[in-house]
ZANUNU-131178 format. One line per 4 residues: number of its first residue (from 1); their letters; for each residue x, y, z of C-alpha. Coordinates in nm, 4 decimals, decimal comma. Each point is the difference from the previous one (the first is absolute). Example, Ala and Ser with C-alpha at 12.3 -4.5 7.8 and 13.67 -1.06 7.14 Angstrom:
ZANUNU-131178
1) AS) 1,2300/-0,4500/0,7800 ~ 0,1370/0,3440/-0,0660
END
This chain:
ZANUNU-131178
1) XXXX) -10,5549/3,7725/-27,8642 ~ 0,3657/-0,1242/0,0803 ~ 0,2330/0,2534/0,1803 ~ 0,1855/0,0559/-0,3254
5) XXXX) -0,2914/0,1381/-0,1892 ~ -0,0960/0,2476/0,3359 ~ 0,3394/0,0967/-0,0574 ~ -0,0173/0,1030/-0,3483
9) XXXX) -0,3218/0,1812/0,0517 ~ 0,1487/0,1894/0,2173 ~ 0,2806/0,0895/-0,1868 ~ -0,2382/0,0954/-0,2807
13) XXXX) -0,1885/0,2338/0,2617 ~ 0,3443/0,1429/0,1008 ~ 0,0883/0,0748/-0,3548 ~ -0,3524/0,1968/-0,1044
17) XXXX) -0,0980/0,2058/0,3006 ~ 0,0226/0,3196/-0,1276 ~ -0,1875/-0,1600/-0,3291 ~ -0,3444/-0,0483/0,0066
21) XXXX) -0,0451/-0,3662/0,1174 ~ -0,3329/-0,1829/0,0623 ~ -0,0613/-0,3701/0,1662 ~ -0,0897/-0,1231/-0,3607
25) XXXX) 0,4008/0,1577/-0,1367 ~ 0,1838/-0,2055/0,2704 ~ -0,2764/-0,3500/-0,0601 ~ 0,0334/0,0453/-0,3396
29) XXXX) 0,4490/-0,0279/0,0664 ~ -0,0004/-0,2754/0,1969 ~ -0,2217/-0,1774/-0,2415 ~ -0,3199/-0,0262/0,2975
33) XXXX) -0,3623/0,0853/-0,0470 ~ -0,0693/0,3219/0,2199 ~ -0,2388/-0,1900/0,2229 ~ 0,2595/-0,2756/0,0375
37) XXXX) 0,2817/0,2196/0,1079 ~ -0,1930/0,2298/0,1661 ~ -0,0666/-0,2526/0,2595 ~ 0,3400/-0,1678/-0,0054
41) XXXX) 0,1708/0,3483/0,0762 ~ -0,2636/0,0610/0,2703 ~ 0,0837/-0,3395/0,1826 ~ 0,3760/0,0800/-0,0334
45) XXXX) -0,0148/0,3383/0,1124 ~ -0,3136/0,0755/0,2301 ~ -0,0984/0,2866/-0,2169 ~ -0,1200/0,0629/-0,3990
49) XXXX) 0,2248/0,0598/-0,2359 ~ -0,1429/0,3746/-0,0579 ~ 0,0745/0,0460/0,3940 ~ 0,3795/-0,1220/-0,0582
53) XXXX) 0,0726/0,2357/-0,3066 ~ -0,1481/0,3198/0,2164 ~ 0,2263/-0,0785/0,3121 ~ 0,2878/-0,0469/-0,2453
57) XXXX) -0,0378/0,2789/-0,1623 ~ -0,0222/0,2199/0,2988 ~ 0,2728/-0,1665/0,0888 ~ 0,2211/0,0638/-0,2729
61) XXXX) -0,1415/0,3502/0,0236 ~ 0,1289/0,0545/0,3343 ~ 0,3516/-0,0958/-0,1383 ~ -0,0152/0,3032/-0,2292
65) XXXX) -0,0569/0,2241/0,3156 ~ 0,2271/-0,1289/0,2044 ~ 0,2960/-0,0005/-0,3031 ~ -0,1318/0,2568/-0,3032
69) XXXX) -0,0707/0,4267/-0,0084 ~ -0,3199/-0,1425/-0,2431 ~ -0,2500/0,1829/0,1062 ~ -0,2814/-0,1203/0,2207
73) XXXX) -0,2643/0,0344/-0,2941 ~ 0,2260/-0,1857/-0,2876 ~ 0,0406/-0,2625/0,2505 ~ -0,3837/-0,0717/0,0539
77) XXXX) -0,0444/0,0171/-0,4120 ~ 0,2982/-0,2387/-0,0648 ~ -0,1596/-0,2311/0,2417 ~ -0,3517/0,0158/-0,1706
81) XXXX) -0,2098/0,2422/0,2057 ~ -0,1933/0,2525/-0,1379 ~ 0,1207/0,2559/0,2867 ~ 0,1936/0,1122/0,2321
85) XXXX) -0,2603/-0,0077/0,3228 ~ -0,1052/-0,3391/-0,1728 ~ 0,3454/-0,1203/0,0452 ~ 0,0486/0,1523/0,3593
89) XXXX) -0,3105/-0,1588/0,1292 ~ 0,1179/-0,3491/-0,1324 ~ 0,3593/0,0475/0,1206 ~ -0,1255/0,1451/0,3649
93) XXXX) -0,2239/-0,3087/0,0328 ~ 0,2652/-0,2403/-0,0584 ~ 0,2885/0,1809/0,2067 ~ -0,1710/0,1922/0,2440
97) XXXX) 0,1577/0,2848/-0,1272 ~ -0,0174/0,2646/-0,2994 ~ 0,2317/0,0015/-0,2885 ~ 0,1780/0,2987/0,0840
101) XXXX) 0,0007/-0,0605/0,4125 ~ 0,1701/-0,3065/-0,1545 ~ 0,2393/0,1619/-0,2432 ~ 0,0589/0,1987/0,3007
105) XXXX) 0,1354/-0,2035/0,2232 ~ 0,0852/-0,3836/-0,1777 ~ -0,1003/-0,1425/0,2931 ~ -0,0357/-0,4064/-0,0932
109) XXXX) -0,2710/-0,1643/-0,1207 ~ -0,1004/-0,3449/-0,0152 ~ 0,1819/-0,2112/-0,2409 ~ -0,2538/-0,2549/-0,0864
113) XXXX) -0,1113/0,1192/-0,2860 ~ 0,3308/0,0219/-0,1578 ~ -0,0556/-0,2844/-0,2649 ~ -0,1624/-0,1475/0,2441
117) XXXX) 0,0512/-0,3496/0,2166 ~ 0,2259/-0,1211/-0,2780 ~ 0,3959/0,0710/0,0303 ~ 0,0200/0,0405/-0,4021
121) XXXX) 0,3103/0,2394/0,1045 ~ 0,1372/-0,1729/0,3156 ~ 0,3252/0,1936/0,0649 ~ 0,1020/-0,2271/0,2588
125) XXXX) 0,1623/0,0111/0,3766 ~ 0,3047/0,1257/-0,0998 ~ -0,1684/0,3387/-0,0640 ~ -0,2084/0,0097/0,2793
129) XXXX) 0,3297/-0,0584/0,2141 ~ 0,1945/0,2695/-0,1773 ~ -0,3100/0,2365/0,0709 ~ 0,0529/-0,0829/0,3612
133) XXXX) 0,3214/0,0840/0,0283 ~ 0,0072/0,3027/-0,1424 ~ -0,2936/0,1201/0,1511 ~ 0,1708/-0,0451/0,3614
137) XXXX) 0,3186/0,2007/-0,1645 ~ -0,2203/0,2770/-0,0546 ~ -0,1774/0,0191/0,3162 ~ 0,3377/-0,0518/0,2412
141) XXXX) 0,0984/0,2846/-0,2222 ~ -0,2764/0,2138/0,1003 ~ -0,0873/-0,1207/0,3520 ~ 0,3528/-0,1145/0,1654
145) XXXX) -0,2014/-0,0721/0,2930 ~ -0,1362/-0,3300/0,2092 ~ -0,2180/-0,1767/-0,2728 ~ -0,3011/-0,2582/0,0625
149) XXXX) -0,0761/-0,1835/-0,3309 ~ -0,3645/-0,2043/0,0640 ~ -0,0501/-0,2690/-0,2198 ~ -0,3531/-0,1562/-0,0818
153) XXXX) 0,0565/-0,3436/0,1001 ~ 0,3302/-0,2283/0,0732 ~ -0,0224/-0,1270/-0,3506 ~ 0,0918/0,3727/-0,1455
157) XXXX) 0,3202/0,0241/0,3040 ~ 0,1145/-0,3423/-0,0863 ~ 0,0404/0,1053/-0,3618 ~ 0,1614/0,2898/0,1109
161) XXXX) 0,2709/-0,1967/0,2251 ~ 0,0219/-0,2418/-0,2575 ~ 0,1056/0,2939/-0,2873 ~ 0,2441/0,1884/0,2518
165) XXXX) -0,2084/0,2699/0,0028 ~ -0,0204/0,0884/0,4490 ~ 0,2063/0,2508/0,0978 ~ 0,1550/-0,0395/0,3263
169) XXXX) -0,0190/0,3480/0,0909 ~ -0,4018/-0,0679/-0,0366 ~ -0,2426/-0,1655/0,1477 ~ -0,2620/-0,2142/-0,1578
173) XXXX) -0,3067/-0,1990/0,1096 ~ -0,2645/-0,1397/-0,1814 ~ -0,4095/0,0557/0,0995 ~ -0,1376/-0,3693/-0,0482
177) XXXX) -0,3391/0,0761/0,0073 ~ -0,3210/-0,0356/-0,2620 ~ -0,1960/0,2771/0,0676 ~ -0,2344/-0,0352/-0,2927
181) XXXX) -0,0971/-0,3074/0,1816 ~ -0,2791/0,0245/0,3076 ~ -0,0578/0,2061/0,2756 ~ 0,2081/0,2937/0,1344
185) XXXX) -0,0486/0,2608/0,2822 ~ 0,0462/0,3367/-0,0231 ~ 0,2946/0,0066/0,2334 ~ 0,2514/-0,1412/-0,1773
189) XXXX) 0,2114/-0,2722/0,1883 ~ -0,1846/0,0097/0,3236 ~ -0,1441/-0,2718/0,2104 ~ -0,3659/0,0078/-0,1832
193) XXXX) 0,2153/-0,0008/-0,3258 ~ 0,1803/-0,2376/0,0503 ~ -0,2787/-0,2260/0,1018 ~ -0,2017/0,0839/-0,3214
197) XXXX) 0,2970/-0,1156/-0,1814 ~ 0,0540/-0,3026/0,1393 ~ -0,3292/-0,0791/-0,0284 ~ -0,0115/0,1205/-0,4012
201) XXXX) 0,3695/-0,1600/-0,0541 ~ -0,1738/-0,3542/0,1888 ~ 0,3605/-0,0436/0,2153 ~ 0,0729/0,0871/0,3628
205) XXXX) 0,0958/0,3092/0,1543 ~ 0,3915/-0,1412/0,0725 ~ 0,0141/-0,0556/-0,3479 ~ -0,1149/0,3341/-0,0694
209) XXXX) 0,2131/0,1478/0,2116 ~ 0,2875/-0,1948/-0,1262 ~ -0,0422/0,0589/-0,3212 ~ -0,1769/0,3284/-0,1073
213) XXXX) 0,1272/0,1989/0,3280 ~ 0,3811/-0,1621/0,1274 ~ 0,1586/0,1347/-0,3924 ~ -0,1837/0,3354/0,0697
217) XXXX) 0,1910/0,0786/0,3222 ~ 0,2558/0,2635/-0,0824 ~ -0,3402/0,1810/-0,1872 ~ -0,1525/-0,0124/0,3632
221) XXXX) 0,3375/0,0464/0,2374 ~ 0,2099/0,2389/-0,1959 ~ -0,0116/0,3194/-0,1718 ~ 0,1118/0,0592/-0,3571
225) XXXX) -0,0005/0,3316/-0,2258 ~ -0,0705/-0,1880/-0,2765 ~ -0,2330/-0,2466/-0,1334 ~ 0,0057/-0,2405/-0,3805
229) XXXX) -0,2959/-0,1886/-0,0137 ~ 0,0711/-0,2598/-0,2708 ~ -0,3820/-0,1239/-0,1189 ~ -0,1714/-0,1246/-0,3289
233) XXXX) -0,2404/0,1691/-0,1809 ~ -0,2646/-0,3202/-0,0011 ~ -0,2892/0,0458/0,2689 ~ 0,1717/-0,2471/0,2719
237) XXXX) 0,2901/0,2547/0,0208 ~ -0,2071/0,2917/-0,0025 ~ -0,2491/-0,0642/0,2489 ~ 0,3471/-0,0917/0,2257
241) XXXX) 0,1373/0,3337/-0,0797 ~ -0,2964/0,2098/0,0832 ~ 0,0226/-0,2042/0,3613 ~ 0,3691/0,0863/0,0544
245) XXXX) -0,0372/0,3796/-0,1343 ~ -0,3277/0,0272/0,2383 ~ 0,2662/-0,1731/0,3139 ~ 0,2265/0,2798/-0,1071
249) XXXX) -0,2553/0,2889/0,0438 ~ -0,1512/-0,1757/0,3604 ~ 0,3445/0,0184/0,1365 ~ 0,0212/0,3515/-0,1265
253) XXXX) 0,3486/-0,0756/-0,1919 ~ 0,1559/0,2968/-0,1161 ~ 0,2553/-0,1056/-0,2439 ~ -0,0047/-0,0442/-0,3967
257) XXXX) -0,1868/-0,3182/-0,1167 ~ 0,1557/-0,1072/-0,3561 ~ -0,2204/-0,2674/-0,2243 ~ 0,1791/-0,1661/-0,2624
261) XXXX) -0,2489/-0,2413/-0,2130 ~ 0,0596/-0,3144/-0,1096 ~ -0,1573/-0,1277/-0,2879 ~ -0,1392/-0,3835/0,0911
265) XXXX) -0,0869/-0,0931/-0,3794 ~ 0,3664/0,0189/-0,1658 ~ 0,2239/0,0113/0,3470 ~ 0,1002/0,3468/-0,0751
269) XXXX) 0,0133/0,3014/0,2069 ~ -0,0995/0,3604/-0,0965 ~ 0,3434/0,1931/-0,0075 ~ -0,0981/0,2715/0,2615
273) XXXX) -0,1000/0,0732/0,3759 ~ -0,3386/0,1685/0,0548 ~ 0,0225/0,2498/0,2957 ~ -0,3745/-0,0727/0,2169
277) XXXX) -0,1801/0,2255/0,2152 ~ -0,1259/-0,2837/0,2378 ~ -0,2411/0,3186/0,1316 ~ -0,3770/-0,1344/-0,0733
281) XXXX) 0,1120/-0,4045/-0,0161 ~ -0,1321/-0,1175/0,3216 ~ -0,3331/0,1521/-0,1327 ~ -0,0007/-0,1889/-0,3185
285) XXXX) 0,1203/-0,3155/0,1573 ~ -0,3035/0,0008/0,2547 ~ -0,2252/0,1242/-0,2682 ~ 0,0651/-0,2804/-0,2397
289) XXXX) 0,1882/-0,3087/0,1519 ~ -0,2709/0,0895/0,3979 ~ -0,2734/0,0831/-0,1810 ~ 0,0451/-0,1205/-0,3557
293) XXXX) -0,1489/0,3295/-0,1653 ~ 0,1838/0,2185/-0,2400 ~ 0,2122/0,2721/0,1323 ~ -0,0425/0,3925/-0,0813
297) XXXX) 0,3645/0,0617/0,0205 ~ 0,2027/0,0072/-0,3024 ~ 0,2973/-0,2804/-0,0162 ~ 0,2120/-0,1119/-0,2272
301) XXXX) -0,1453/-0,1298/-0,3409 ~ 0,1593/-0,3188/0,0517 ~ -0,1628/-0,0065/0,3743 ~ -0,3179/0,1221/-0,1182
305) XXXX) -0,0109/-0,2788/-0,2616 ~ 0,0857/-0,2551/0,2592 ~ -0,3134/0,1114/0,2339 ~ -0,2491/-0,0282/-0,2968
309) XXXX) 0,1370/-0,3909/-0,0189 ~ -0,0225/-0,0637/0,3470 ~ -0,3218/0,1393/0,0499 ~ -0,1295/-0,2282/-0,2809
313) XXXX) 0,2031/-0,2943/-0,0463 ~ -0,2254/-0,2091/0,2631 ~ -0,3193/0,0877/-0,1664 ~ -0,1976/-0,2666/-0,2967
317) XXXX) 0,0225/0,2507/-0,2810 ~ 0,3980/0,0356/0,0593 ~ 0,2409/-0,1651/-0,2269 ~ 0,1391/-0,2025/0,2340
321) XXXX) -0,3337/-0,1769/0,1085 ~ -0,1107/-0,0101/-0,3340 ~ 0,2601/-0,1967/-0,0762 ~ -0,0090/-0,2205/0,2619
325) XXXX) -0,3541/-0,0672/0,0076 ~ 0,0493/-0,0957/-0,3787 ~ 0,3259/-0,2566/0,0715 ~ -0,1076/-0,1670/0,3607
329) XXXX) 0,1306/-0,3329/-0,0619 ~ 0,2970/0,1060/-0,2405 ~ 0,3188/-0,1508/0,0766 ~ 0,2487/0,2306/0,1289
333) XXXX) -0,2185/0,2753/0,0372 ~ 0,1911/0,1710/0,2009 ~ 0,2774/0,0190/-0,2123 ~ -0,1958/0,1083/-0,2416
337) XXXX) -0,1489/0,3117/0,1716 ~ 0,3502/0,0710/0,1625 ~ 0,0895/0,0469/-0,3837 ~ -0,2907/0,1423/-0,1374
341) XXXX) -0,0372/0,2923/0,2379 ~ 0,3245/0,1256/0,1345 ~ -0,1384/0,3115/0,0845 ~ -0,1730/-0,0842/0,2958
345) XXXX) 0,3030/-0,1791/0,1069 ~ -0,1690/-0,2317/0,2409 ~ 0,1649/-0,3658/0,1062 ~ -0,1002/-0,3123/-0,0251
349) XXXX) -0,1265/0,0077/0,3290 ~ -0,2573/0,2755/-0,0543 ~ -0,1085/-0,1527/-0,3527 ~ -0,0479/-0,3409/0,1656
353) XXXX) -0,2228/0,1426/0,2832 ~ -0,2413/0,1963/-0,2995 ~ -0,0159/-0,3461/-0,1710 ~ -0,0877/-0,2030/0,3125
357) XXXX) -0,2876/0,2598/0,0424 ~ -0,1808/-0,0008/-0,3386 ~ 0,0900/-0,4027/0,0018 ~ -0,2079/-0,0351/0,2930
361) X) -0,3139/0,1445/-0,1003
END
């Protein structure tokens, strides 16, 4: 199926979800046979088409709790379930947390499920950068204090110095790291982790040091009141922001910790901070990026989300090596998966080290 035809699909999906839709409704629009596009969406997408229309809907559904007074009920019926504890079970499994915890407290979830890996809606950077600035109004307003902004990776400050967007009164630094890639040790930055690193990032430990730890030195030297970590909501950021907000709790930092999400499919950025309670972090980050088990401790949806995809993105029944096993020898491969599953948010690096393993055996 060509891209354009995913697309419309899609779109058709988008348009019917609180309809009742089946496989054989969407084949039967795009003109397909339901075995035929059954296994062209499930090579695009890594999942079934019945899986996709369940995390959209639940997806959608969140958007009425975060943004309607509909009640809890109306919402699981206008989605198509039969009940409420029906719908709560499917929404906790998805989130990690209930619908009304979550209507609660907005905190964010994951945004890969909002239409998708396709930018039908692309808002563009203009957006994003107006987002930025006028998040950074609001929190000099409310915290006219010595300000750290962390940045996941030198790609996100460069766009930042390249939009006008550092404050001078601020400081910023970016955490270079790819912490959803190898081995770790449950003290973060010391000399057994940064060992495992270097051995998991293949480079040297002056590079390391150069790289990941030199741009982190006013984090280690100085003290600040308040600190904006500025990360993505795929996996690669995720698994990087557990590791700083687990730091954070080590060092036994006592100031307010402020997320603000960007959203890595259409270069936008949600349009408020998150206050964290980095209190239970350096648990979950040896529990699941030491020991690579789930955690017991409740995290954000969007973190909790990210943890399930880590956990299982290296395994043969995961999307990602389905997809390569299915494609070794495809040209541009790596392109391909960087486009077909920004949710992970892995490089080119990381994707060409998964291929050179199933390629050689």
């Amino acid at each position: 199926m060509l891209r354009s035809e995913i697309e419309r699909a899609i779109l058709y999906v988008e348009e019917n979800l609180e309809n009742d839709l089946s496989l054989n409704d969407v084949a039967r629009h795009c003109n397909y046979s339901s075995y035929y596009f059954s296994a062209s969406f499930h090579q695009y997408f890594g999942e079934t088409m019945k899986s996709y229309i369940k995390k959209r809907r639940l997806t959608r559904a969140a958007e009425d709790l975060k943004n309607m007074d509909m009640s809890i009920i109306n919402i699981a019926v206008k989605f198509g379930y039969s009940s409420q504890e029906a719908f709560s079970r499917a929404f906790t499994d998805l989130f990690g947390i209930t619908p009304n915890k979550y209507r609660q407290t907005k905190v964010p979830i994951q945004e890969a499920y909002q239409k998708n890996s396709l930018p039908l809606y692309e808002k563009g950077r203009d957006v994003m950068k107006d987002t930025i600035k006028h998040l950074q109004e609001e929190i000099e307003a409310k915290y006219p204090v010595n300000i750290l902004h962390i940045l996941n990776g030198a790609c996100m400050l460069e766009k930042f110095e390249s939009n006008k967007l550092i404050k001078r009164e601020a400081t910023y630094v970016p955490f270079n790291e790819a912490m959803c890639w190898g081995e770790t040790d449950p003290e973060i930055f010391s000399q057994s982790f940064i060992g495992k690193r270097v051995e998991s990032l293949q480079t040297t430990e002056e590079e390391y040091r150069r790289i990941v730890l030199e741009p982190l030195k006013p984090l280690f030297e100085k003290t600040f009141e308040i600190i904006v970590l500025w990360f993505g909501d795929d996996m690669f950021c995720q698994m990087n922001l557990i590791t700083i907000l687990a730091y954070l709790e080590q060092i036994g930092y006592e100031g307010d910790v402020l997320f603000c999400m960007a959203l890595e499919r259409t270069d936008e950025m949600l349009d408020e901070a998150f206050e964290i309670d980095i209190n239970g972090y350096l648990d979950i980050y040896r529990t699941v990026l030491c020991n690579r088990q789930r955690p017991i401790s409740v995290t954000m949806p969007v973190t909790y989300q990210a943890v399930n995809m880590y956990l299982t993105y290296r395994e043969g029944k995961g999307p990602i090596v389905k997809y390569i096993k299915s494609n070794l020898g495809k040209e541009n491969l790596v392109a391909d998966l960087l486009a077909r599953f920004p949710e992970y948010g892995l490089g080119d690096l990381q994707y060409q080290m998964i291929i050179d393993e199933y390629s050689s055996m």
